[in-house]
N, C-alpha and C positions, 0 to 999 in steps of 0.2 A: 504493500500500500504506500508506502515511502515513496517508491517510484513513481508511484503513480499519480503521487501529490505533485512531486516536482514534475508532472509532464503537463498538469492544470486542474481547475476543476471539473472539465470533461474532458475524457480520452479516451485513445483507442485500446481494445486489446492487440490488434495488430504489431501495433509499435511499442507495448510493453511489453510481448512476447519475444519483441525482437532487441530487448535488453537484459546482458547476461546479469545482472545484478537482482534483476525481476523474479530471476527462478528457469527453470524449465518451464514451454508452453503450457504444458500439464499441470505444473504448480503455481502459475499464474492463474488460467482458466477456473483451478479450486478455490486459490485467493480469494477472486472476485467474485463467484460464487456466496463462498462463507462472508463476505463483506455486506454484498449484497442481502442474505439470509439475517445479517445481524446490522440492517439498516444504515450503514457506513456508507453504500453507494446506492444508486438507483440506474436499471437500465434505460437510456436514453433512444435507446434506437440497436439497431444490427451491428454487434460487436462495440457499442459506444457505453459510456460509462459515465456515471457524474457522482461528484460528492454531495454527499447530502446536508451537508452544512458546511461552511468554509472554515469553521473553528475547528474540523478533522481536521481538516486539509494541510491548514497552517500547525495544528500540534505535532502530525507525522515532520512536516519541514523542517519544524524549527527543533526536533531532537538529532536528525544529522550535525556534523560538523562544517563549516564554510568546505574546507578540502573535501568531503564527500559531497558534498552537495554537488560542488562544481565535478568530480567523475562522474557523476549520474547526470549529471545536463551534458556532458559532453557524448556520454554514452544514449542517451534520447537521442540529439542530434542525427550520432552514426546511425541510429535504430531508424530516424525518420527519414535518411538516407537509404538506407537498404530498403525499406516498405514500397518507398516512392520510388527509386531509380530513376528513368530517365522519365517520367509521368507528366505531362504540361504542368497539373497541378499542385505541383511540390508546395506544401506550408513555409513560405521560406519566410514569414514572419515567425512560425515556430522555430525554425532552422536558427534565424538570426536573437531568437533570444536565449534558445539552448547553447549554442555557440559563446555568446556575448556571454551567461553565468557560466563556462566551462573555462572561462580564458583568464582565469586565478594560477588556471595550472600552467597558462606558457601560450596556451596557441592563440595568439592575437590575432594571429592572421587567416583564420578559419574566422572570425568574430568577425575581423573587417571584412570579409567575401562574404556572409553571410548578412550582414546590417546591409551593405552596399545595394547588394542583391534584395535585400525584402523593402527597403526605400527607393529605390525604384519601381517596385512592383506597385507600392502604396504610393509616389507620384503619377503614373500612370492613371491608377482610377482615383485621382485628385486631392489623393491627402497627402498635402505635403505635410500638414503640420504631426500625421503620425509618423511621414517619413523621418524627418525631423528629431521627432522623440527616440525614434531607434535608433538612427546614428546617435545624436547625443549621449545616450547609453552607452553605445558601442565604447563611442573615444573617451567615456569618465573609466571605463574599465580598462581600456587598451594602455591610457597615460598613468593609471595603476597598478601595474604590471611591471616590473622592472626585471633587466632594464628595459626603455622605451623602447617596442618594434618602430622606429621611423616609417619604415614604409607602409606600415598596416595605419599606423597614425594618418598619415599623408590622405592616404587612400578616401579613407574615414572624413577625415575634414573637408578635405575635398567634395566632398558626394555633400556635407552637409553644407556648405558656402553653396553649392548648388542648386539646395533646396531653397534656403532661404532667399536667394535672389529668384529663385521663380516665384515664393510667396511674395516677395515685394512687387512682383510684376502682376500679379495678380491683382495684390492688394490696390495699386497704382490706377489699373483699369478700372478696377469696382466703384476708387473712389470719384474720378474722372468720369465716370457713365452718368 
């Protein structure tokens, strides 16, 4: 259930099956079951799962340590990778936040492919300002990390000096109409 707290408050079995931390499928599958049986989760749909109240949610999180937390989001991540493969629809706002809480252990630069990539996805259907809030995460974590990745920083700032000037221009037009 731990896992499955840090994957959110609705998830898949898919991709908790496809973290070795989770168990074997089998002892996954029982997990959620017995959680479910004991009112911890509710089935949402076809393999879909949710917490029944966000005070589990948050109690299973917050008994990990920062260092396991961030192996289990970088291990979602890979999992959300394998599930999806090459799929149009890959969650890469999941991707970019599993990434972004796994990069305590080093890899800044899956954090910055992964923010980069899901703020674009979120400027295209017109949010910049979530774009925005992802990178900004991105780079409070990546300028956290020491030493600094430069180039994962760069990447990152970059993408988000990008957003903000297309909100400005947006802004500019609205106020000018």
């Amino acid at each position: 259930l731990a896992v499955a707290a840090l994957d959110g408050l609705e998830f898949g079995v898919r991709v908790l099956c496809a973290v070795p931390d989770a168990g074997t499928p089998d002892a996954v599958v029982d997990g959620l079951d017995e959680a479910v049986r004991s009112r911890l989760l509710v089935e949402t749909g076809a393999g879909r799962f949710a917490f029944t109240h966000a005070i589990v949610r948050d109690a299973l999180t917050h008994e990990l340590t920062i260092a396991k937390r961030a192996r289990i989001h970088r291990a979602l991540g890979e999992a959300i990778l394998t599930v999806y493969r090459d799929a149009p629809d890959v969650p890469l706002a999941e991707l970019a936040y599993h990434f972004t809480e796994a990069a305590v252990l080093g890899d800044t630069a899956a954090a910055a492919r992964w923010a980069t990539a899901a703020a674009r996805a979120a400027a295209a259907q017109a949010d910049h300002r979530g774009a925005i809030a992802v990178l900004d995460r991105a780079l409070a974590v990546i300028e956290a990390v020491e030493p600094v990745d430069q180039a994962a920083r760069f990447d990152v700032a970059a993408a988000a000096a990008e957003r903000h000037y297309a909100l400005e221009e947006i802004d500019a037009v609205t106020v000018g109409a």
